[in-house]
C-alpha atoms as one frame of an Amber mdcrd trajectory, in Angstrom:
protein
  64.982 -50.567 322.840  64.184 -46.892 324.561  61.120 -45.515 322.928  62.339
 -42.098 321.407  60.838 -39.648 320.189  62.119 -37.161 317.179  61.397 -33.506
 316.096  62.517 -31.974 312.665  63.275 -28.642 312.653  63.110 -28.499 308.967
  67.064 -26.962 308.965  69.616 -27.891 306.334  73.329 -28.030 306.284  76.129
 -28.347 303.670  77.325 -32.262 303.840  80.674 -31.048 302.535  81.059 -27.686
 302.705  83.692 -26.027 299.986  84.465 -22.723 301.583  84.534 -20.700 304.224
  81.668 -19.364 303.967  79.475 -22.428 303.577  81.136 -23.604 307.086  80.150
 -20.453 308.722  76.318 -21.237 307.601  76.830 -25.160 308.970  78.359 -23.989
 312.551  75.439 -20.920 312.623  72.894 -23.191 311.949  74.116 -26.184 314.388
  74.192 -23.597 316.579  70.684 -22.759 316.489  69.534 -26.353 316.673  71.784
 -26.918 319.678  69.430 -24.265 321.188  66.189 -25.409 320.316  67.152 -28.822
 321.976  68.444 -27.385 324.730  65.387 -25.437 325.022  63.180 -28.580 323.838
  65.218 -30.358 326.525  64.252 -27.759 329.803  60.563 -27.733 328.828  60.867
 -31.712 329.010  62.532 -31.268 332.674  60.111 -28.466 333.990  57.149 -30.409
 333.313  57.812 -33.778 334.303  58.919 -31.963 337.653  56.084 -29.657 337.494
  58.062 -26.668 337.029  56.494 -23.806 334.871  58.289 -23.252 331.327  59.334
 -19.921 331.746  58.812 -19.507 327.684  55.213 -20.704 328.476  54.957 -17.757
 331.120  56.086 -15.327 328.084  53.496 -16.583 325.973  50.704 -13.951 324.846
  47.027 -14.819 327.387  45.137 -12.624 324.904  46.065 -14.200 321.226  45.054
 -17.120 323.336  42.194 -15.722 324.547  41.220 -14.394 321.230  41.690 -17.615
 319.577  39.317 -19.511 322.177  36.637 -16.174 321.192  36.933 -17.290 317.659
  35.259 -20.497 318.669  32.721 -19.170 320.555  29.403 -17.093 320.549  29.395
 -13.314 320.996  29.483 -12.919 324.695  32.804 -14.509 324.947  34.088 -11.968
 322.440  32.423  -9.727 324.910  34.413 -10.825 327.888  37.635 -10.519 326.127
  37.170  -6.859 325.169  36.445  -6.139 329.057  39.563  -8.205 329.965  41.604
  -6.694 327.008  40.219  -3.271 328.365  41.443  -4.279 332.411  44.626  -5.214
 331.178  45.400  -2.042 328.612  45.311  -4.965 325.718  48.656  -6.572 327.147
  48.837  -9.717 329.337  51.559 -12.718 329.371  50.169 -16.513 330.824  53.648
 -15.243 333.674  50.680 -12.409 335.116  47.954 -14.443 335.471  47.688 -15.325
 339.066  44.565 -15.294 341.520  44.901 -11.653 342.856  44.557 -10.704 338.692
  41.660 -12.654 338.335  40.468 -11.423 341.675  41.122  -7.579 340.563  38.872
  -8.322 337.067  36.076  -9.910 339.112  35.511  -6.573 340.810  36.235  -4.822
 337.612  33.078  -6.784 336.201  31.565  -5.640 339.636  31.816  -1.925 338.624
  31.978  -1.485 334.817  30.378   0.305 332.189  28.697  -1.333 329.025  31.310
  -1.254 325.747  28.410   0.037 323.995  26.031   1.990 326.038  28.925   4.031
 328.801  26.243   5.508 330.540  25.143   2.011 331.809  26.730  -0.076 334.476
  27.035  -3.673 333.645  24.340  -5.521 334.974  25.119  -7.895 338.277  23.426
 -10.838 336.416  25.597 -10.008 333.230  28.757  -9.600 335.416  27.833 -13.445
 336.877  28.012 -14.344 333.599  31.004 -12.886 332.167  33.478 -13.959 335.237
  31.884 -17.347 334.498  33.167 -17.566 331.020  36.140 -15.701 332.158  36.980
 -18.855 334.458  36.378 -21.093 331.322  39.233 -19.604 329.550  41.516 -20.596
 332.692  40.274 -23.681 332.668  41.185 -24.487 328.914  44.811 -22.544 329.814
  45.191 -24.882 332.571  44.371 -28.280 330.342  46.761 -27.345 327.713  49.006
 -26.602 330.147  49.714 -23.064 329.908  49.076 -22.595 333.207  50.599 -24.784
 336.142  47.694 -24.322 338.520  44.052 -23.977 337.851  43.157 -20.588 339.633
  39.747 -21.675 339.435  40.356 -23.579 342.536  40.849 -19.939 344.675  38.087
 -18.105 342.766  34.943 -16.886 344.193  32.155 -17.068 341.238  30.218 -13.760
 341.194  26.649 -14.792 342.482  23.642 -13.803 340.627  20.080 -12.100 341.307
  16.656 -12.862 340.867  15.201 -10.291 338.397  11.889  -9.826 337.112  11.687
 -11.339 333.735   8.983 -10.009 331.330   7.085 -12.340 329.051   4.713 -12.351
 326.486   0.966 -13.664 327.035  -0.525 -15.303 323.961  -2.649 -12.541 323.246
   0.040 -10.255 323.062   1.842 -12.452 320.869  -0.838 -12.724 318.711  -1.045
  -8.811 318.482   2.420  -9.140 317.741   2.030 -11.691 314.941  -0.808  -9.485
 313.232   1.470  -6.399 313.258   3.475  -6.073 309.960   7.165  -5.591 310.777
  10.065  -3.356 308.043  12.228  -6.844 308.284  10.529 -10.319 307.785  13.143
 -12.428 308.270  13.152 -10.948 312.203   9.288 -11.322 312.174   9.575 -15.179
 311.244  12.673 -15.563 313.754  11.445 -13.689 316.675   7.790 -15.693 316.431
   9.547 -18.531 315.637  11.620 -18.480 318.766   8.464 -18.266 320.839   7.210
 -21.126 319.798   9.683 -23.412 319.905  12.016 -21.276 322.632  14.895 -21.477
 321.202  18.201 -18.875 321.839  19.041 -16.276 319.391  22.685 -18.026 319.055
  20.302 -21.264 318.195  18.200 -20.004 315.439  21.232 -18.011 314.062  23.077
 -21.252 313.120  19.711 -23.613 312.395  19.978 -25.028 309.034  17.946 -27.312
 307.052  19.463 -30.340 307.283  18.714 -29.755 311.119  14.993 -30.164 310.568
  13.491 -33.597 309.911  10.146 -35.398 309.820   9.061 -37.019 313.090   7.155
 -40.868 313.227   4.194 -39.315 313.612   4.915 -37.530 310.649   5.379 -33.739
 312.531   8.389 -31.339 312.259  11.267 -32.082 314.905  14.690 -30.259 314.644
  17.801 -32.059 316.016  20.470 -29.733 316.934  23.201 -29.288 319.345  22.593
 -26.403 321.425  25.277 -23.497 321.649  24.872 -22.695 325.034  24.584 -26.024
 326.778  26.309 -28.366 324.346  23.749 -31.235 324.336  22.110 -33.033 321.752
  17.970 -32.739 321.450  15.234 -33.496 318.952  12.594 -31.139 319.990   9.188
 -31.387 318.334   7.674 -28.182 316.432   4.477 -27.100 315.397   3.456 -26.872
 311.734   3.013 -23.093 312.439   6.230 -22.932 313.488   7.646 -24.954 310.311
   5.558 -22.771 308.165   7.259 -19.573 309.180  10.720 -21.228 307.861   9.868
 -20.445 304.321  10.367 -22.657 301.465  12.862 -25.815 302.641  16.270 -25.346
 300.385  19.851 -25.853 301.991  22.286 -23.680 304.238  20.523 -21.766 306.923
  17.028 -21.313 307.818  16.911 -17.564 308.628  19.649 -16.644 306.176  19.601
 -12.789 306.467  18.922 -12.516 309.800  21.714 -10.431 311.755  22.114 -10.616
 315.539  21.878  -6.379 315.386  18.430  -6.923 314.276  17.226  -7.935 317.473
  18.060  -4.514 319.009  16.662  -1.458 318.037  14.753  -3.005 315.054  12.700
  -5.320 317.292  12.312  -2.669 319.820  10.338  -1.084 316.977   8.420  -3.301
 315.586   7.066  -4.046 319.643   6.420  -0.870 320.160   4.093  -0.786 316.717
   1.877  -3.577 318.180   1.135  -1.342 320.910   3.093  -3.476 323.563   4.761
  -1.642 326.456   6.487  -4.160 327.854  10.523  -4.414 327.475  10.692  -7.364
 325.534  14.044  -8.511 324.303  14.330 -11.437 322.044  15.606 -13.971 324.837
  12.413 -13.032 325.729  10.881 -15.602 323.374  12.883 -18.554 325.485   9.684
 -18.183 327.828   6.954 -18.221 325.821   6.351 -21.424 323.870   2.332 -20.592
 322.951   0.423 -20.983 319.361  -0.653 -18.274 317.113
């Protein structure tokens, strides 16, 4: 009456073997099994005693981190290539300990942008980075990968105040009037100022999000990627309008995250505005045109 529990290892053996050669196979392969329990048997011991699996320790931190990128929006993927670049692309769950971590929170402190070497990453961006950083430890730690969360010794990086730029409503009206080389970032871009929704947001909207409210207005319910939460947030009929024709799949369906760099930088700087708008940008202003 002990509860048991049973893994097959998907090996076969020769009930009755006829030769030599067949009873070589049956010992090699008992032999192997015998391992594999054995093996099966110390991971079962170290962590009912708390002891850390020293085949966990050999396990590979960045296919893990890579495979928790997969799941995630861009930055993470950004964060990895910094850690994969701290690390010279090799790290084991055995080297990460608190004075590792520590050593890639200054890193993040004093590196260059992947993209743009001539720039230092920003302090804000850095705050950001260790903080997803710190969420991969914290999955390692829950699936047990890790035996201590080194969250509990780490110091987050601590962000500034910075001026944020914005768009007034005549500006964004300038901006609406101007005719821009890719609609699909015209519609998004005004589209995000008037309902102030992320880039990561509008990237992934589709039409099954958007529904008709009781009072017989546009709503969307979605599931924001930053925060996680569930929200049905009203929208204007302009702001419906500039979704196109209603069909299936996503709303903005050509719209490419590089568009919002140097192709919205251009079409700004055609409506005459001078300010350095980015498309976040859009997350603060929620005006009608």
């Amino acid at each position: 009456m002990k509860l048991s529990r049973r893994e097959y290892l998907g090996f076969y053996i020769y009930a009755t073997p006829k030769n030599a050669i067949e009873l070589d196979y049956n010992n090699e392969i008992l032999a192997k099994a015998e391992l594999i329990r054995c093996r099966r048997q110390e991971a079962v011991i170290n962590e009912e005693f708390g002891f850390m699996d020293r085949h966990k320790m050999r396990v590979d931190f960045m296919a893990y981190f890579k495979e928790v990128c997969r799941k995630k929006d861009h930055k993470w993927h950004i964060v990895y290539l910094h850690f994969e670049k701290f690390v010279n692309g090799k790290c084991m769950f055995g080297e990460i300990t608190v004075d590792l971590c520590n050593r890639f929170r200054d890193y993040l402190l004093h590196a260059r942008q992947l993209k743009h070497t001539d720039k230092m990453v920003s302090r804000n961006s850095a705050t950001s980075y260790f903080s997803l950083f710190r969420g991969v430890l914290k999955l390692a730690y829950r699936d047990k990968y890790l035996r201590e969360n080194p969250n509990d010794f780490l110091e987050k990086i601590e962000s500034r105040d910075i001026h944020k730029e914005f768009l007034t409503q005549d500006e964004l009206k300038t901006l609406a009037s101007t005719p821009c080389d890719i609609p699909v970032l015209r519609n998004a871009s005004l589209f995000s100022c008037l309902t102030g929704l992320r880039i990561s947001d509008i990237l992934n909207l589709k039409w099954e999000n958007l529904c008709t409210a009781p009072d017989l207005g546009h709503c969307i319910r979605l599931r924001t990627q930053k925060t996680q939460t569930e929200a049905l947030l009203p929208i204007s009929y302009e702001a419906y309008a500039l979704c196109g024709e209603p069909g299936t799949g996503k709303v903005f369906k050509e719209l490419r995250r590089c568009m919002t760099g140097y192709p919205l930088k251009a079409w700004i700087k055609k409506a005459g505005i001078q300010k350095h708008i980015t498309f976040h940008v859009g997350k603060h202003c929620t005006f009608s045109i």
